[in-house]
N, C-alpha and C positions, 0 to 999 in steps of 0.2 A: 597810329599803331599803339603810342602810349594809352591813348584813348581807350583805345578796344581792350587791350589788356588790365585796365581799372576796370572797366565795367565789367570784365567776366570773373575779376576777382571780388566784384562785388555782390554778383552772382550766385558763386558759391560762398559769400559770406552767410547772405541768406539763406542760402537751401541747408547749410552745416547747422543757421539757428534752428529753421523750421524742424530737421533730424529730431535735435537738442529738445526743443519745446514738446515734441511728439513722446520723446521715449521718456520725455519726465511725466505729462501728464498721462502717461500710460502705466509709471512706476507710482503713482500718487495714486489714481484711479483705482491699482490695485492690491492697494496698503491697505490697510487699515489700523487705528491708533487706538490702545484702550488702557486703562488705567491697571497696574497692579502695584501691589503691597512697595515694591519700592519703585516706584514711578510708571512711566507711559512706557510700551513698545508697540514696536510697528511688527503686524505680521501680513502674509499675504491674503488676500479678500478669499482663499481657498483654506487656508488655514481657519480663519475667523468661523468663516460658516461652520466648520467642522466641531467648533470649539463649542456653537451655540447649539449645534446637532444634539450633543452630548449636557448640554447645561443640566439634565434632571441626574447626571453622575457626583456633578461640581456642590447640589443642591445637597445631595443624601450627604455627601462626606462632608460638607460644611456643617449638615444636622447634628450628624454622628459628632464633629470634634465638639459641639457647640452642648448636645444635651445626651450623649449616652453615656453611662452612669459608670462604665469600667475603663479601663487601656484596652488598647486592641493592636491586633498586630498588620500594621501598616501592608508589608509584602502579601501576606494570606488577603488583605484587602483587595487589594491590585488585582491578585489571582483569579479571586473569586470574579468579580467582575469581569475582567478576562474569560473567563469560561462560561460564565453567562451567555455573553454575548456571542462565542462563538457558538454556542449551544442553540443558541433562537437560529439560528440559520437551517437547524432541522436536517441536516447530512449528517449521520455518523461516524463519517471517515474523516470530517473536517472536524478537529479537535486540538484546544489547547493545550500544553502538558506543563506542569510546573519543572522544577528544575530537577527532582526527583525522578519524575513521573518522566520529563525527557530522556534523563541518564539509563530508566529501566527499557526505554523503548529502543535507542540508539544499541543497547547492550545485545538485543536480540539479531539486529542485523549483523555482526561479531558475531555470532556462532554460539553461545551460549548464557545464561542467563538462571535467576533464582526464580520458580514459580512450581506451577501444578502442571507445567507439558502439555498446555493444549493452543490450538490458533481457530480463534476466533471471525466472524463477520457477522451482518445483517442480511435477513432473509426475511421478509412479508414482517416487516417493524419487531424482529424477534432476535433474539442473538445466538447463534445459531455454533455449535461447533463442526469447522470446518475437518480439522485435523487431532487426531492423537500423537506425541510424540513415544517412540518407543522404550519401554520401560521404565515409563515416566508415573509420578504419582496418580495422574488422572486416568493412564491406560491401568494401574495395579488398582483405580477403584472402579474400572469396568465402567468409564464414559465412554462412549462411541463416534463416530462422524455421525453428523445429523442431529442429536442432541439438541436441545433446546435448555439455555441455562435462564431460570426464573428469577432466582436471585443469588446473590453474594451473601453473607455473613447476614442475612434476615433482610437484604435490602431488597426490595425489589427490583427486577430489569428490562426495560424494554429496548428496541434495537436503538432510544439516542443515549442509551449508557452506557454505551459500546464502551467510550475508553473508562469509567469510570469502574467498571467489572474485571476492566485488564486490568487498571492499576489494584484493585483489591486482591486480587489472583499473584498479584507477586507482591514481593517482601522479602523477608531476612528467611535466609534458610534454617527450617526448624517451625515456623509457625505454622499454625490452623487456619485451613482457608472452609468454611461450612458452604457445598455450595447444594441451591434443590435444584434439578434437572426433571425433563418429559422429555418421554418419547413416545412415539406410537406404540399402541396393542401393548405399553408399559402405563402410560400414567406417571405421576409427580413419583419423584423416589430421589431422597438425600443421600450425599456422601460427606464425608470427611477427609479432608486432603493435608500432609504435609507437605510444606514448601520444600523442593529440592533443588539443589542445580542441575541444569538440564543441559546437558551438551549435545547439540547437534551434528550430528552429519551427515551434511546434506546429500551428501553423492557415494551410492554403494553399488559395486558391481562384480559379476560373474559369469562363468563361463554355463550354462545350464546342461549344455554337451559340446560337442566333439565342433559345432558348427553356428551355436546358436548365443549371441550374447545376452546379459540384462543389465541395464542403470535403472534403480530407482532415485529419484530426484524426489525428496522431501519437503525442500523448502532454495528459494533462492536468495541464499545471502552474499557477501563479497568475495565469497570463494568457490561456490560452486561452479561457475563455467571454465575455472583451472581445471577444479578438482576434475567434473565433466572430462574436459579433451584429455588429462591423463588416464581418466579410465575408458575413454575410446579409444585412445592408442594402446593400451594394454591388451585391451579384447582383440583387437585386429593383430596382436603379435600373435595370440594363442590362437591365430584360425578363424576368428569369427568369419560368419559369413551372411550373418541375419540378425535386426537388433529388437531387442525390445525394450521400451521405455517406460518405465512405469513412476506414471507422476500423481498416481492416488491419493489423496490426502494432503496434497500439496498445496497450501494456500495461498502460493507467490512468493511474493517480496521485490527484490532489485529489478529494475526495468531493462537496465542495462546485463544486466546477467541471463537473462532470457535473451535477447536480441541474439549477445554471443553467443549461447548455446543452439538455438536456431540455425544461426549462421550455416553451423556443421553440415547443415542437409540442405543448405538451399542457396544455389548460384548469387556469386560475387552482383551484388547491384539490385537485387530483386527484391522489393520490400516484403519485411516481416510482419511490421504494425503502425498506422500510424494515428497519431492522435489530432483531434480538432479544442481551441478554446472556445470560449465564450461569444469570441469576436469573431470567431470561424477561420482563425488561424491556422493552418496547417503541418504539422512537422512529422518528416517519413523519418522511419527508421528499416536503414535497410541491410541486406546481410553484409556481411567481410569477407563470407567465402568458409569454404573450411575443408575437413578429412574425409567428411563420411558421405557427401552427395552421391545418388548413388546408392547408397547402401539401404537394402530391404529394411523397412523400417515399420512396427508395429507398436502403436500408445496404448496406453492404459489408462486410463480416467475412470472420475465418479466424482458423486454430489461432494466430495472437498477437494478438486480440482480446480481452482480457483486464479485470479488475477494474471502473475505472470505463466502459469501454468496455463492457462487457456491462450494464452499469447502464442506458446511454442505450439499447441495442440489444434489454433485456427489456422494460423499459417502454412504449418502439415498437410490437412485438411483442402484447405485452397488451392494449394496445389499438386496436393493429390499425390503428396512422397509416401504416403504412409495409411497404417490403415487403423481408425480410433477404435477400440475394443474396449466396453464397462456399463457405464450408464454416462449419460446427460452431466456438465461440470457447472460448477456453482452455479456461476454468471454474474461474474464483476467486471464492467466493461469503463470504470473508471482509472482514473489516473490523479495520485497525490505527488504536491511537491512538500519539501520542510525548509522553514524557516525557522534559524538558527544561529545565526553568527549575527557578529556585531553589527556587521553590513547592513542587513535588514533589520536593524532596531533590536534586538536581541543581545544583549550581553551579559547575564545574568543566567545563565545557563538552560532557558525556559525553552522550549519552541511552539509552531503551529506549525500542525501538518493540514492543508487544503488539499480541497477537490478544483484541479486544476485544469481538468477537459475529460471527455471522451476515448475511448481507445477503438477501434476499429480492423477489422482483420483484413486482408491484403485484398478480398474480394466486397470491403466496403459492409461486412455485414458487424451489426450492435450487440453484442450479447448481455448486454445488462440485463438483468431480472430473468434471464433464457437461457442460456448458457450453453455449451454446445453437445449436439447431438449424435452419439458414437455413430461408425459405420457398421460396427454390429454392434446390435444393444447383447448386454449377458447381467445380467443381476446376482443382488452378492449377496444370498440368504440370510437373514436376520438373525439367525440362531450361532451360525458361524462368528458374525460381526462380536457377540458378546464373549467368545470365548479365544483361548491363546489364538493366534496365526498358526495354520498350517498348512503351507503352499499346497499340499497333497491333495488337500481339500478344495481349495481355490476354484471355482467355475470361471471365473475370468481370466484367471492369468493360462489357465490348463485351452483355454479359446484364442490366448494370444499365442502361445506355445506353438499350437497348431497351423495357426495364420505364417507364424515369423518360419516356420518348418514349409510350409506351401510352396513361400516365397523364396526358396533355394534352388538354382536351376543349378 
């Protein structure tokens, strides 16, 4: 018996070395040793490669300390290179921001912000305005949705200057922003813009008559699907009976503030959107449920209807709550995440924002570059567009009006 129990503890003496021997020559195998300024470290054989990926970065900054002739400033180094890099990647929407240039971007989802009132994207490698904000410097110098901005202060732009044209578009309020713009049956034509603060809000509503409500939704920041459900419960105190949603101009923004807003019209558990990654990853987002399922519902779109705005307007769409009334909406069928905290390597106050998958409407269809398709088209005369708003005039909303009045039994 003593017998048998030495030999099985002999046993696992062995199988505990061979373990030992295995996970070291696995820890060795994937080390690697290299010499620096104050002695050897070991990194992993994933870091190394990465290091010599990059040796033509190691090379230039060795040059620069070694023969350029001035001081230079180390962070503005870092940056630039940083933005290079993410620049060759050739996506628009995937951009570095410095710590600056981060603070002006985060400041917009917040509700308000210093610049010229306008939101931006890429259309056919152009940079396109999506949206004007209301009595904003850009709408007092007569920019329009659709707008093609050529350059910034003499710089030229194409659609991978996207963020480089927004960071120049804001600044200190008070300064001069020179931007040249095209537009159709216009041609090239300059303005002059001062930078203003721009306070948004996003969510504006009324009763139109005795029966018929309206929310326009401008933009999705951290407060609009509050804001939202308190002005659909307003409307339904005064009688509503028919809604109309007008999300013209609206360029997106928070993913999660479209989902909740959705929610409203579309049964607890039914998805709104869902997105794929690169690896074919899947993640639903589906509704909470909400007040107004149910209730007559008539959208508003046009070519600055964009990101999460086509989100709420496919979903709709899909299932057939509602009835889309304008023209065709951008078509940005992507999805960004930011990188920003310490967590992810960031502590300096800088971020990247990535293109991190696909988005998709509940019935599987892509809208990127296509954007979606009213159920009745009504177009918004060009002549109108350049001058003040005046609902009275409206061809489109005067067609939703009609629709959201149909639908009252």
């Amino acid at each position: 018996m003593n017998d048998k129990k030495k030999r099985w503890k002999g046993i696992n003496i062995i199988v505990a070395l061979l373990i030992i021997t295995n996970v070291a020559t696995f820890l060795v195998s994937n080390l690697v040793s290299f010499s620096m300024p104050n002695g050897k470290v070991m990194v992993s054989r994933t870091t190394y490669n990465n290091i010599l990926s990059f040796e033509k970065l190691f090379t230039i900054k060795d040059k620069l300390d070694k023969y350029y002739l001035n001081d230079y400033d180390m962070t503005k180094l870092i940056d630039g290179a940083a933005k290079g890099m993410v620049s060759a990647v050739g996506d628009p929407y995937t951009t570095y921001m410095n710590a600056e240039e981060f603070k002006d971007f985060y400041s917009q989802t917040e509700g308000n912000y210093v610049g010229v009132g306008i939101q931006v994207g890429v259309k056919d490698d152009k940079i396109t305005v999506i949206s004007v904000f209301e009595n904003s410097p850009a709408e007092k110098g007569g920019i329009i949705s659709g707008d093609i901005i050529e350059s910034v202060n003499g710089k030229a732009m194409t659609g991978a200057e996207l963020q480089d044209a927004v960071s120049m578009m804001k600044g200190e309020k008070g300064g001069k922003v020179d931007i040249t713009l095209s537009r159709e049956n216009k041609g090239n034509y300059d303005v002059t813009l001062v930078r203003d603060e721009i306070e948004m809000v996003t969510v504006k509503s009324e009763m139109i008559d005795n029966e018929v409500g309206y929310i326009q939704v401008t933009m999705f920041d951290e407060n609009t699907s509050k804001n939202f459900d308190s002005a659909l419960k307003t409307l339904e105190e005064k009688g509503m009976k028919s809604l109309i949603v007008d999300l013209r101009g609206n360029p997106g923004g928070l993913l999660d503030q479209t989902v909740a807003m959705s929610s409203q019209f579309i049964e607890k558990g039914k998805n709104i959107v869902y997105t794929e990654d690169k690896y074919g990853n899947r993640k639903d987002y589906n509704s909470e449920g909400g007040v107004a399922i149910g209730t007559p519902l008539t959208v508003l779109t046009n070519g600055g209807s964009a990101s999460a705005s086509e989100i709420f307007t496919g979903a709709i769409k899909d299932y057939s709550l509602g009835t889309i009334v304008g023209t065709t909406t951008f078509g940005k069928g992507l999805v960004q995440t930011t990188f920003y905290r310490s967590v992810d390597g960031f502590n300096d106050g800088s971020g990247l924002k990535v293109t991190i998958s696909n988005y998709y409407t509940p019935n599987g269809n892509y809208i990127q570059g296509t954007g979606i398709e009213p159920d009745v088209k009504v177009e918004y005369p060009e002549e109108l567009a350049t001058v003040a708003y005046d609902r009275a005039k409206d061809p489109q909303f005067a067609k939703a009006l009609e629709i959201a009045k149909e639908k009252i039994k």
